[in-house]
N, C-alpha and C positions, 0 to 999 in steps of 0.2 A: 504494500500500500504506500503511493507519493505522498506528499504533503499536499498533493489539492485533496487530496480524501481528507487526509487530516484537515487543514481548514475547515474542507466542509460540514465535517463532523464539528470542529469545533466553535464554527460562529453559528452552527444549526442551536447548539447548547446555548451560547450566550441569548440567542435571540428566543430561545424558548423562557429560559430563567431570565434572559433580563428584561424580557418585556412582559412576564409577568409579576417581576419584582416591578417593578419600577409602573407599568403602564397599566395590566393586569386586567385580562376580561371579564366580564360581567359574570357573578356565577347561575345557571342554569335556577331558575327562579320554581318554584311551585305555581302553574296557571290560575288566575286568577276564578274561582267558581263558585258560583252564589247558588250553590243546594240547597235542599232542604233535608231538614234530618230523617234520617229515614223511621218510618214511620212504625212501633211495636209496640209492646205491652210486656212490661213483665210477670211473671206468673204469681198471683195475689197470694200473701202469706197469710199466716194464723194472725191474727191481732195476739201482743204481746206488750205485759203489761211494763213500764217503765218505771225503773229506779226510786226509789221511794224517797227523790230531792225535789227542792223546789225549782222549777225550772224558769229564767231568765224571762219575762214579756216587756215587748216594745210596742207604747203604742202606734196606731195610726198604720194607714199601710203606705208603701212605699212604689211609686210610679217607677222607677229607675229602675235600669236593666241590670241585672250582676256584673258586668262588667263596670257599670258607671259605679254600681255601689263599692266597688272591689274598689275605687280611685278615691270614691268621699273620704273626707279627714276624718281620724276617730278621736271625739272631745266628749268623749262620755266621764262622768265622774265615774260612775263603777266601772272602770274597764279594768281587769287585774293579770298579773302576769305570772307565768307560771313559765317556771324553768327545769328542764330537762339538762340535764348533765350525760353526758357518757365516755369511755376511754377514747372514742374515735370524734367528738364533737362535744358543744355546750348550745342548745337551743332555746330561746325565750317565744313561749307563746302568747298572745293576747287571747283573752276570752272573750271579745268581740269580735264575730267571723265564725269559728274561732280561723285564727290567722298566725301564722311565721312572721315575729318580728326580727328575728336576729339568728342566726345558724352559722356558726362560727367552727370551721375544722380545727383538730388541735392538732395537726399533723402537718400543716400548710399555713405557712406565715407568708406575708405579702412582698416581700423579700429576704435575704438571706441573713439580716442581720437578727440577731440570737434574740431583741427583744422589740421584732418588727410584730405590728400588728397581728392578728391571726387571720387568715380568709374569711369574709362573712359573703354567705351566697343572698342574704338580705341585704340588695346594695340602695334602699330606699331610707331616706328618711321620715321620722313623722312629718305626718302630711301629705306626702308625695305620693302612696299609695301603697299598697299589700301586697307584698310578695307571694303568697299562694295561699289561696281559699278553696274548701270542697264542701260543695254543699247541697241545696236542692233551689231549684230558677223555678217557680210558679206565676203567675196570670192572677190571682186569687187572694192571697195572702202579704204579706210585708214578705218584703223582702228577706230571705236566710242571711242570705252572706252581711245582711246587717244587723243579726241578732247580738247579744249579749247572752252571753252562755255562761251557765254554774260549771264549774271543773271541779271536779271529786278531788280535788287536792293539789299542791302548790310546787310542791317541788318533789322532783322524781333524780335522783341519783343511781346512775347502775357504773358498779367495777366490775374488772376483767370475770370475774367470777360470777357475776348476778345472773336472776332468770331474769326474761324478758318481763317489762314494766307496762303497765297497761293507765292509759290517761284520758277518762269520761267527761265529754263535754256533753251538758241538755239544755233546748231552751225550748220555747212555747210561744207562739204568736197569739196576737190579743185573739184571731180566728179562731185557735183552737190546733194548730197545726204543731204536733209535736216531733223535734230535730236533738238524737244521739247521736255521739259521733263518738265513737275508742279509737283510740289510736293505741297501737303496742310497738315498742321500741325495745331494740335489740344493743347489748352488749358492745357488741363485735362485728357490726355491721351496718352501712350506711343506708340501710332498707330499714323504713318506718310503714306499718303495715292501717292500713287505714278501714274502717268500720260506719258507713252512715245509713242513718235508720229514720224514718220519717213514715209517723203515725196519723192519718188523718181522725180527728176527731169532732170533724163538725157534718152533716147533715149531708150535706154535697159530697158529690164524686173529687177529687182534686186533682187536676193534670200538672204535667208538668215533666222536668228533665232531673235528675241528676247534674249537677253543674260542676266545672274544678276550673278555677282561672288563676294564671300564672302572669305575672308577673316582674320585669329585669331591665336593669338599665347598665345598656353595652357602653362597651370602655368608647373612650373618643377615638382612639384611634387603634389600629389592629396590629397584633401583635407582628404577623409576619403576613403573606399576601395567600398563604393554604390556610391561615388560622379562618375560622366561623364562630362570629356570634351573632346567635340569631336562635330563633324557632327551626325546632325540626318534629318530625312525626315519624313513627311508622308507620305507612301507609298501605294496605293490600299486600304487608309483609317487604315492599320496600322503604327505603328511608329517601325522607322527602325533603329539602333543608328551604325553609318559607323565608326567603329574606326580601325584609321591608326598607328599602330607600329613601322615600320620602313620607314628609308629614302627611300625616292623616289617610296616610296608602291604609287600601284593608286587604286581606284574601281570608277565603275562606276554601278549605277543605272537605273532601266529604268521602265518607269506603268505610271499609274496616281500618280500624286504631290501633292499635296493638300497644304505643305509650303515644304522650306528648311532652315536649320537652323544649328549655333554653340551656345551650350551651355556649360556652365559649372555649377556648383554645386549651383548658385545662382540666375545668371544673361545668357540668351539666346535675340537673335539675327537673326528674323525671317525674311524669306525675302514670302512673300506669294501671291500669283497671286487670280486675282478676283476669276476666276473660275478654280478648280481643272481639269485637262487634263493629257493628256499622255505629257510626258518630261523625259530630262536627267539630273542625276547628277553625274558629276566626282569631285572625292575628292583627294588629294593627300598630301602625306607629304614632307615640301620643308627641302633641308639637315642645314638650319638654327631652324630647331622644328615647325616651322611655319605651319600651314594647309591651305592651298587655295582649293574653291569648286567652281565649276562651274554650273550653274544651267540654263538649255536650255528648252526653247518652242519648240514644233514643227517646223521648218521650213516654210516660207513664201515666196510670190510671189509680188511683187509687182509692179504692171505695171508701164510703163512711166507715168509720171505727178498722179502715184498714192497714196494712204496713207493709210498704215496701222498704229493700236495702241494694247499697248498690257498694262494692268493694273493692279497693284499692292499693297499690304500692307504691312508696314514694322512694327516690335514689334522690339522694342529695348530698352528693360527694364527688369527687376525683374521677376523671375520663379517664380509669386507668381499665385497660382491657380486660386483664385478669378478673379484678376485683365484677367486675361490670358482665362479661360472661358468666360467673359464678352466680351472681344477683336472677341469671336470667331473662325470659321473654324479650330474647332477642335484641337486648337493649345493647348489646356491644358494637351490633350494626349501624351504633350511633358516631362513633370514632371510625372514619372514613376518610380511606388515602386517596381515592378517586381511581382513575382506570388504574393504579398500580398497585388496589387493593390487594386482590389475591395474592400480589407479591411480597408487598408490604407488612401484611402481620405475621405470616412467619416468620418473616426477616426479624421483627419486633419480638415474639416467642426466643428465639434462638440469642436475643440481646436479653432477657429478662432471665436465659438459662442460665447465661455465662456470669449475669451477676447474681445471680444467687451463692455461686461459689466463688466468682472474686471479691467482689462487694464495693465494686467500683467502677462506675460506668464507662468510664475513660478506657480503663484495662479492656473493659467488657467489647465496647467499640473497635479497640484495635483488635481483638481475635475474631471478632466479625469480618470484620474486612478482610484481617489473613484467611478465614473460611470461605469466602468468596471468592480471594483473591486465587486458593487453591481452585474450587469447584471450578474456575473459567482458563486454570492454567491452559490446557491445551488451546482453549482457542486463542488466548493473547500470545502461547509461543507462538503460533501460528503465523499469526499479526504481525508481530515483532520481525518473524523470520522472513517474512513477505519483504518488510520494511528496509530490512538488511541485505536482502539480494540487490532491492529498488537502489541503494544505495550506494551499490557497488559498480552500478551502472552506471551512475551519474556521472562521470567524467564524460563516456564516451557519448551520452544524448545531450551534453552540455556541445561535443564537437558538432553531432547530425544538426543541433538549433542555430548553431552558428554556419555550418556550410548553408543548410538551406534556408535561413533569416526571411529571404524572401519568395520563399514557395511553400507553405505551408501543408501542401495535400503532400508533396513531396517528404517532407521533414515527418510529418504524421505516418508516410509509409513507411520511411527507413526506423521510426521510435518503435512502430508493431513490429517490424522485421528483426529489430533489437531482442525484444520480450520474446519474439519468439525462437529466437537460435538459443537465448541462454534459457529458456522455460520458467519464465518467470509472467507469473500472473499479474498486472498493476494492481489488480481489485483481489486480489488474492486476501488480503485484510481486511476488507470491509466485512464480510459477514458475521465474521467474529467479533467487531464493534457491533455492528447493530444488536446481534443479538443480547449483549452486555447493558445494549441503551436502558432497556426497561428497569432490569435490574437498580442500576445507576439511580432514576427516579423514586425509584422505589424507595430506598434507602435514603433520597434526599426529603421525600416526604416527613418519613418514622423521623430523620433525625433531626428534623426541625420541628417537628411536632408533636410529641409523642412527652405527657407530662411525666416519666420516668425521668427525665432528662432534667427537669424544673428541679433548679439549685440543687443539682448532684455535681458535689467536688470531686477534681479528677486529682491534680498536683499542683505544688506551688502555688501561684496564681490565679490558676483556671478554679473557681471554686461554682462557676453555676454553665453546666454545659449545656443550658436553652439559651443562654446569654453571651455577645459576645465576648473577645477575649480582651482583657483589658489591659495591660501593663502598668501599672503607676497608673492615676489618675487626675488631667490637668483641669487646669481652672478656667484656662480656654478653648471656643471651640475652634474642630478640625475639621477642615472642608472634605464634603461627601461622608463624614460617620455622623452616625448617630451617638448620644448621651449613652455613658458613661464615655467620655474622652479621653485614650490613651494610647500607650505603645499595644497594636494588635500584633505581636508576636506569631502567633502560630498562622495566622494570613500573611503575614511578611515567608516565615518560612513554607506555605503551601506555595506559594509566588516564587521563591527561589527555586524549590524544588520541580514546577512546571518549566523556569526557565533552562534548568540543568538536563529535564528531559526529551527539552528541546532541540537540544544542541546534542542529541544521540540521533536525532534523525536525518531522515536526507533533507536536503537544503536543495529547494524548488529554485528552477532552472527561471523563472519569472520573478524578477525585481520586486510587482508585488505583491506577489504572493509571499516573497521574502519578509518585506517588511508588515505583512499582516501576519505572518507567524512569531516575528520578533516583538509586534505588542500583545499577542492573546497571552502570556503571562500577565503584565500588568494591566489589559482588563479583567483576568479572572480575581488579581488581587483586591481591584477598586468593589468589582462584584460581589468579592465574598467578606468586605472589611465589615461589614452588618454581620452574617449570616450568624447562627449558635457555632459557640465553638466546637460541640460536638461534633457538625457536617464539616466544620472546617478541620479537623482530626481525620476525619475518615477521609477526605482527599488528600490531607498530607500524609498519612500512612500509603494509600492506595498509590501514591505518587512514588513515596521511597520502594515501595516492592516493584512497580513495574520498572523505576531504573534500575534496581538490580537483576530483574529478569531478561531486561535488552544488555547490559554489561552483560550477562551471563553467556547469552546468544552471539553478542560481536566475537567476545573470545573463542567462542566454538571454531573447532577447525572447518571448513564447508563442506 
């Protein structure tokens, strides 16, 4: 393979990453569709008599849709809070809604420093609206989602060792409509198990939905240009990612559910029903940035002195595969590499093996790469050896370009007449790149995105390899990086090392094609001065092993 393949190869790369870093196309949106809910009954239960507490009444009824009520401010004097404690979290509810005011991980602080904030997936303040409601949406009554609800109790503590804790919200509308909700929370896991029960007790039949609105307000600006924050769904068992643009955009969704969810690039927010059915979700963007989703059941019936339930599971934790497979119903489908899926979480699996026994992501990375590096051995010797015939050539088609300078079919015949006395294929290389390409993606996906990586120290310096690499940190800025501003180290030496394996190749017989190969090192460095250190690791390794595999190849005897 000459160096026009390589060019070509390699300004195909810049132009793919850097005009998606930089320019970046629009992402594949969910169609905009105004369904309607599809249309059922759930199967009527026993009436079942409720708790023997006093339950919560508001009066007056309420015109507002759940979704607006989900936004009203809450200035109620009884509104009280009730805190949930666990090994993996510290959660503060309101018993108005009831509603999630504060969910804070205790395993994810907002940077690396030892006494940075912790993650809270309640990124609202009072006033600004409720991070996630599940309730029941009637025609009939006041509104649920703005009741004020008794909780069997205030504060719930579970350690490593506890059984799972159970926390009863009831309240009563001045109608007569009566709203339980148990939630049971677990120890050792980010799944909180959800229970709502809704007993009609007046005269009338009561329709209505099952309701759960979620709630988030996406950072300003995105982390990397594959990060998503936004609404997503599984939809008909695929995954659908609804992103809203502009103010007061809506969409609405409509199939089988299977969860609904906000995620962002690390941390998602799943609201998911026992059993996947036909439902709606309307998403919208509110003109303070803010995203509110509404996520509806089917429609229900429920007779006088009847009682329907409808039941659910909440993830509200870490986009970590693992953790998120294990939870189940398919909610892992929601950490998506895009077409280099299928390739991508294995690759991701075989980085989570290797640190379980070194216990270091850095380490873990570099024997990824040698793993890969071996499985493609054959086809880059190949490449390589291609490289090095093409190279050996080069004097005598640098003579054919200069005898025949101005006959060109000429000069073209005597270069194939070349390749062909010595049996040397130009493209002999190329299929072994290509097939490498996807690979390549795949791994740039996982290593820019993949929150195993978020603030895992490698050595020295490098202490967060989602982040770039910093050296010392100035007080000025430096043109083309982003903040933290410093010596990027390991991009200077990924940039050296492209420049050294440059100068292993043949050197194109066209001026410039010469000097477009003498700067694709210092663009791949100005391109990858952002990137996380991790992906900038995995190309400076992957760089040192193929110059040792073309050194290895030159000294081969022929």
């Amino acid at each position: 393979m000459d160096k026009k393949t390589i060019i070509a190869f390699a300004l195909s790369f810049v132009v793919l990453v850097g005009w998606s870093f930089f320019f970046g196309p629009t992402k594949d949106q969910v169609p905009t569709e105004q369904k309607t809910a599809s249309q059922g009954t759930l199967k009527d239960q026993p009436v079942q008599s409720v708790p023997a507490q006093t339950p919560q009444k508001i009066p007056g009824a309420s015109s507002d849709s759940s979704v607006q009520a989900a936004l009203a401010p809450v200035s109620r004097a009884d509104e009280k809070e009730i805190t949930v404690d666990t090994p993996l979290y510290k959660a503060v509810f309101s018993n108005v809604g009831p509603t999630i005011k504060s969910f804070k991980l205790k395993e994810y602080r907002q940077t690396i420093a030892a006494d940075s904030p912790l993650i809270d997936l309640a990124t609202f303040k009072d006033g600004m609206g409720r991070y996630l409601i599940t309730g029941f949406q009637n025609q009939t009554a006041s509104e649920p989602l703005n009741l004020v609800f008794h909780a069997d109790r205030d504060v719930i503590r579970l350690d490593p060792a506890s059984s799972p804790a159970k926390l009863i919200f009831q309240a009563q509308t001045e109608e007569g409509i009566v709203l339980v909700q148990t939630f049971r929370f677990y120890p050792d896991q980010y799944r909180i198990d959800l229970k709502v029960d809704v007993t009609n007790r007046t005269a009338t039949p009561l329709t209505g939905s099952f309701a759960a609105s979620l709630m988030a307000m996406p950072p300003e600006t995105k982390s990397s240009y594959y990060s998503y924050d936004g609404f997503a769904v599984l939809l008909d068992d695929k995954l659908e990612e609804t992103e809203l643009e502009d103010v007061n955009e809506e969409k609405t969704v409509s199939g089988k559910l299977g969860w609904v969810a906000y995620e962002d690039n690390f941390f998602i927010s799943a609201v998911v029903p026992e059993v996947a059915e036909k439902g709606t979700f309307k998403a919208r963007k509110l003109s303070s940035g803010a995203l509110k989703g509404l996520y509806l059941l089917p429609p229900v019936t429920i007779d006088p002195l009847g009682l329907q339930s409808a039941q659910y599971e909440y993830y509200l934790g870490p986009r970590d595969l693992g953790i998120m497979k294990k939870f189940g119903k398919n909610l892992e489908q929601a950490i998506n590499f895009g077409w280099t899926d299928i390739i991508a979480k294995p690759l991701l699996y075989i980085l989570r093996f290797f640190y379980d026994y070194i216990h270091n992501y850095g380490v873990s990375i570099i024997l990824l790469t040698i793993l890969v590096k071996i499985l493609f051995w054959p086809l880059t010797h190949k490449s390589y050896k291609s490289m090095n015939e093409m190279k050996k050539l080069q004097p005598m088609m640098t003579k054919i370009r200069e005898k025949y300078k101005n006959d060109k079919q000429k000069m073209n015949q005597e270069i194939m007449g070349l390749y062909k006395t010595y049996k040397v294929n130009p493209m002999g290389g190329c299929l072994p790149m290509v097939i490498q390409i996807p690979v390549f993606f795949a791994l740039f996906r996982v290593l820019g995105n993949c929150i195993e990586l978020r603030h895992a120290p490698f050595v020295f310096w490098i202490n967060d390899l989602s982040a770039p690499d910093r050296l010392f940190h100035f007080s000025f800025q430096v043109p083309f990086m982003t903040p933290p501003y410093g010596i990027p180290v390991l991009t200077l030496l990924m940039g050296a090392s492209m420049f050294l394996q440059q100068k292993m190749t043949p050197t194109p017989g066209d001026p410039a094609q010469a000097k477009i190969m003498m700067f694709l090192p210092v663009i791949f460095t100005f391109m990858f001065i952002n990137f996380p250190s991790g992906l900038v690791l995995y190309w400076l390794v992957n760089n040192l092993l193929s110059i040792g595999q073309q050194y290895r190849i030159h000294k081969s005897p022929a």
